[in-house]
N, C-alpha and C positions, 0 to 999 in steps of 0.2 A: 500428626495423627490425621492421615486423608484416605477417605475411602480407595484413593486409587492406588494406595497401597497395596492392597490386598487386589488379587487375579484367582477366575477360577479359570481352568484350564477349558481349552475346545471342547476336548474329548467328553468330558461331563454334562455338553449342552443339552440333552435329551434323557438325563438319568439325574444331576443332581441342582438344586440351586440353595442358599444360603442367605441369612440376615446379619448381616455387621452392623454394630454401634461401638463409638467409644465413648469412652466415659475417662472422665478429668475431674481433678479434685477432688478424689476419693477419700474420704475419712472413713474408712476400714477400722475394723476394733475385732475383738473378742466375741463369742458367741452370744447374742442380743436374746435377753430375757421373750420380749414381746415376739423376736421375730423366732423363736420356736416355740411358740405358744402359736401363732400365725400356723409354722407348720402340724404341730400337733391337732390343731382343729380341719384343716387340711384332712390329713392322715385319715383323720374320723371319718367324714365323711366323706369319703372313697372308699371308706370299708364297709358305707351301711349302701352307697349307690352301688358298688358293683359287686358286694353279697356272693353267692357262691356261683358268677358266671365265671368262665375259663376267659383267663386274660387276653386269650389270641380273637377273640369275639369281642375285644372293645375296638371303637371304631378308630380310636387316637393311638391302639395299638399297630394297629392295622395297618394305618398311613403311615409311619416311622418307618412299620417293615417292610413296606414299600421300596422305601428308597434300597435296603439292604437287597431285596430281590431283584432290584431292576441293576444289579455289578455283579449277581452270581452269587453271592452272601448268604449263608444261612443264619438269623438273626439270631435261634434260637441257641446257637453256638458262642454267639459274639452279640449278645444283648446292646441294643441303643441305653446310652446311659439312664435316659427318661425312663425305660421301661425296667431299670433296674431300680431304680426309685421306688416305681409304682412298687414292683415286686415284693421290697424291702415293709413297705405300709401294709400292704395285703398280709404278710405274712405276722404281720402285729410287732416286726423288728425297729431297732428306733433308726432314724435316717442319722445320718455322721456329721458332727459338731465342726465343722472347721473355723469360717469368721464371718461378719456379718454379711462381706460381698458373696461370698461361694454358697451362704445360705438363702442369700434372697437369688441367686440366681436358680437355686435345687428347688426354691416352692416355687418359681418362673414354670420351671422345666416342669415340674409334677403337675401342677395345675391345667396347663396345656396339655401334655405328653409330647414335646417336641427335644431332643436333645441340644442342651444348650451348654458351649464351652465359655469359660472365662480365662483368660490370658493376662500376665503382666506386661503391658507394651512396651515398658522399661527394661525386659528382657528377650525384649523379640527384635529379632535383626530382619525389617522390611528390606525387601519386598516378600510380600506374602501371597502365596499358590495356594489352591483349592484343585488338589490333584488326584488320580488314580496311585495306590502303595507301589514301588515298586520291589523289585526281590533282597532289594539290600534294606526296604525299609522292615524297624522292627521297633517296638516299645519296651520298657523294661530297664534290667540294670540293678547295680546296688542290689543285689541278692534277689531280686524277685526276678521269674522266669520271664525270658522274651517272647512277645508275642506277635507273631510275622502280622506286616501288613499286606503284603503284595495281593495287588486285586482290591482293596478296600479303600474306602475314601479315607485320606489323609488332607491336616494342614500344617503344611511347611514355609520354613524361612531360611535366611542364607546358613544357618547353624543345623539344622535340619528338623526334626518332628515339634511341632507344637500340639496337637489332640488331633481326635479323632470322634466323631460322633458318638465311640463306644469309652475311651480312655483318653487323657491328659497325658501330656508330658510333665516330667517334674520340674525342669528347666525354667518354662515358663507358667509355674503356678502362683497362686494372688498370697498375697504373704499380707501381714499385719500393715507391712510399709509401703502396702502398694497406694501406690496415687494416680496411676493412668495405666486402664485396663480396654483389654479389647474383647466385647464379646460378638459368639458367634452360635448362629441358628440352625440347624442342619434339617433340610428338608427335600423330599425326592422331585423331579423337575414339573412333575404331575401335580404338587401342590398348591394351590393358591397363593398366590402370590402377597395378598391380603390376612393368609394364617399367620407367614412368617412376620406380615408387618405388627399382628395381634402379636405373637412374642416378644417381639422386640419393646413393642411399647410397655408391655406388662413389664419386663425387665427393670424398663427404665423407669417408670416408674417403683417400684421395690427399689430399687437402687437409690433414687432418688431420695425417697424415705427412710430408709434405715442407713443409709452412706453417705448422705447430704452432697452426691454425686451431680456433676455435671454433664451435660450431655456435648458431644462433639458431631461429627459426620455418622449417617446412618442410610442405610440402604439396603435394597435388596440384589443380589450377582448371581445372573444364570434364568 
């Protein structure tokens, strides 16, 4: 588990950069009392601060869609997972139960607005690329429709798709048994370098608290 696992490509120097941490010693469980009571008061208030302005006028909106505009991307087509979140609260719907890592990393991601992946690193075949999609890349399968990546940011390994600032792969998602995870920050190249560090630590910290998680190599690429 070493940061120089993970590579972002040239090509993205001036359009995207990323925050990786890993995390060891995961004690993962079931969906944590406290920690959706955490997101439910969350939820609340982001309903009473941003009241009846249009989403595209939040400023944490804004910056996510950034990074979607500066590859060609229409965001509103192919939403950042973050702003799918938000959307989900706004619209008074409940956010999705998975386990206690994938939920502390969704109040991560919603509290910022930054799109944040989790990965099993026990299912990822490093070396790991931070790429532009190519025409063969697609998400999907098992009955649900494919969704081309070509043109979009993608993160691959020697097996092929791991996520995507908008979607996961199945391959590598955090299961009950997961014990070493890799997460990742998605942020346009314009951003602060210092936002994505605030993610990450918020992460690990929630992690740390509700998964009694360890922390490994962390950085920022691009």
């Amino acid at each position: 588990m070493e940061l120089r696992q993970i590579q972002i490509s040239d090509s993205l120097e001036d359009i995207a950069r990323i925050g990786a941490v890993f995390l060891k010693q995961v004690s993962n469980g079931a969906v944590s009392t406290a920690l959706r009571k955490r997101l439910e008061t969350l939820a609340a208030e982001l309903r009473q601060a941003v009241g009846d302005r249009p989403v595209s006028e939040l400023e944490g909106v804004r910056r996510t869609r950034r990074l979607y505009h500066l590859l060609g991307i229409d965001p509103t087509k192919d939403r950042p997972s973050s702003e799918k979140l938000l959307r989900r609260v706004l619209a008074n719907q409940p956010l999705p139960k998975i386990n206690k890592l994938v939920d502390a990393v969704n109040l991560a991601s919603l509290s910022l607005q930054c799109p944040v992946g989790v990965y099993d690193w026990d299912k990822v075949a490093p070396p790991v690329l931070v790429r532009i999609g190519r025409p063969e890349d697609s998400s999907g399968g098992h009955g649900k429709q494919r969704i081309a990546l070509e043109g979009k940011l993608v993160l691959v390994d020697g097996e092929g798709l791991i996520g995507t600032p908008s979607h996961d792969s199945q391959r590598a998602r955090i299961s009950l048994g997961t014990v070493r995870a890799l997460v990742v920050a998605w942020a346009s190249a314009e951003c602060p370098r210092s936002y994505l560090e605030g993610v990450i630590q918020e992460t690990i910290a929630l992690a740390k608290e509700f998964c009694e998680a360890r922390v490994g190599e962390s950085g920022i690429l691009g």
